[in-house]
N, C-alpha and C positions, 0 to 999 in steps of 0.2 A: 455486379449482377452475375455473372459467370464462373465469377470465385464462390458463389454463393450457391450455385444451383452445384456446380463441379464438387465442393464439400459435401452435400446433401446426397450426394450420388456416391460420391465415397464410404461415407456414412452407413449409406444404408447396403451397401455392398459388403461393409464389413461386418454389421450387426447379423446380416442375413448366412454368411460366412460362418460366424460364431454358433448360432440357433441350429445351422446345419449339423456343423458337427458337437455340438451337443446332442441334439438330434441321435447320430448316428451312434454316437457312444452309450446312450441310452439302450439304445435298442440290440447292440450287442450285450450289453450288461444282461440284458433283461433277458437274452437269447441262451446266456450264457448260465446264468443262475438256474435256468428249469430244464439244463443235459444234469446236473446233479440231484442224484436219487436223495430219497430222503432214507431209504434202506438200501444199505447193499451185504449180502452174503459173498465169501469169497470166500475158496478154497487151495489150500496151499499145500504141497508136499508134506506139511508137520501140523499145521493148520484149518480149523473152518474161523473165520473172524467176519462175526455181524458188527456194523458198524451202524448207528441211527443216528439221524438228526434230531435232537431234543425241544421241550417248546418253548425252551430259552433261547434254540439257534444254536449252540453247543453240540458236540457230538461223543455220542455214548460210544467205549471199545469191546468187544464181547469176545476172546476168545474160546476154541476146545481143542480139544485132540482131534488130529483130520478122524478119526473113525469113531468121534464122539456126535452123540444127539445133541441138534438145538434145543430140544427140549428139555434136555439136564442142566445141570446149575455149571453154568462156564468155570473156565481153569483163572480166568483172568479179569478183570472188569477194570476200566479207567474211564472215566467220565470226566469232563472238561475238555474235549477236543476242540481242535478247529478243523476247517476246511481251509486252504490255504489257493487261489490260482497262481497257475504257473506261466506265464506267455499266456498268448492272444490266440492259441491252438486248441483251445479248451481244457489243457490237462489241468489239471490239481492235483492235489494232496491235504490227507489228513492227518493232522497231527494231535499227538499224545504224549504226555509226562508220566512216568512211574518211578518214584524211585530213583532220579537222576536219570534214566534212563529216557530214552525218545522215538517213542516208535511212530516210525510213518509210512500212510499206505497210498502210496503214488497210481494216479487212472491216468493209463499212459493213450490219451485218443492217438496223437501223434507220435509214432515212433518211426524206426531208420527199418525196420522187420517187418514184415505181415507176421510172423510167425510170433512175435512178442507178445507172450500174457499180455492181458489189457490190466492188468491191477502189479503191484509188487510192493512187497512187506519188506522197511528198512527199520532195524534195531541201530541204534547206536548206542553207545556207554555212556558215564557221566566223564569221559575224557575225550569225548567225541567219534572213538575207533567204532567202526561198524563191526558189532556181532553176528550180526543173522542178518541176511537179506534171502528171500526168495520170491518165485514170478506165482501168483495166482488168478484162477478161474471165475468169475461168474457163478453162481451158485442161483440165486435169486437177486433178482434188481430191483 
């Protein structure tokens, strides 16, 4: 009889355990998915790059000349993005294919600076060396 209750106690200690932290992993997930805009503008030294969430979940790349209009026809367009998280500090990144090439624009929440752009634009080649990287602004969120 004591084996029997003693099991039952175990049991539901670990079931209760499990639901917890499902529980909590949920609720980070869910905390975590609505800090990501569904538009972000961002402004770079050479750059403005609109970036949008698609209604497939997919994300659209838009770039121009930093001292071009959003409202002219972009210097660049890639579509088929992702959104990628990084750790449990909420950063991410978005990633793009062109060409062999991989452009990604890292939301740095967490960094070792105050002073740190909260965005940065990294190009890579199709042999992986990094061409262009630079730190950008906020523009519209």
């Amino acid at each position: 009889m004591i084996k029997t209750v003693l099991a039952v106690i175990c049991l539901t200690a670990v079931s209760s355990v499990s639901y917890a932290n499902i529980s909590v992993t949920e609720a980070v997930q869910s905390e975590y998915t609505q800090k990501v805009p569904k538009t972000v503008i961002i402004k770079t030294k050479k750059f403005k790059i609109r970036i949008d969430q698609q209604p497939n979940g997919q994300y659209l790349y838009q770039s121009w000349p930093v001292n071009g209009r959003l409202t002219s026809k972009p210097s660049m367009i890639i579509s088929n993005g992702e959104m990628i998280p990084d750790g449990s500090g909420g950063n991410y990144y978005y990633e793009f294919q062109n060409e062999g090439y991989t452009y990604q624009v890292w939301r740095n929440y967490l960094t070792d600076s105050a002073k740190k752009a909260p965005y940065t634009l990294k190009v890579t080649d199709p042999e992986g060396q990094v061409v262009a990287s630079d730190s950008g602004y906020i523009v519209k969120n």
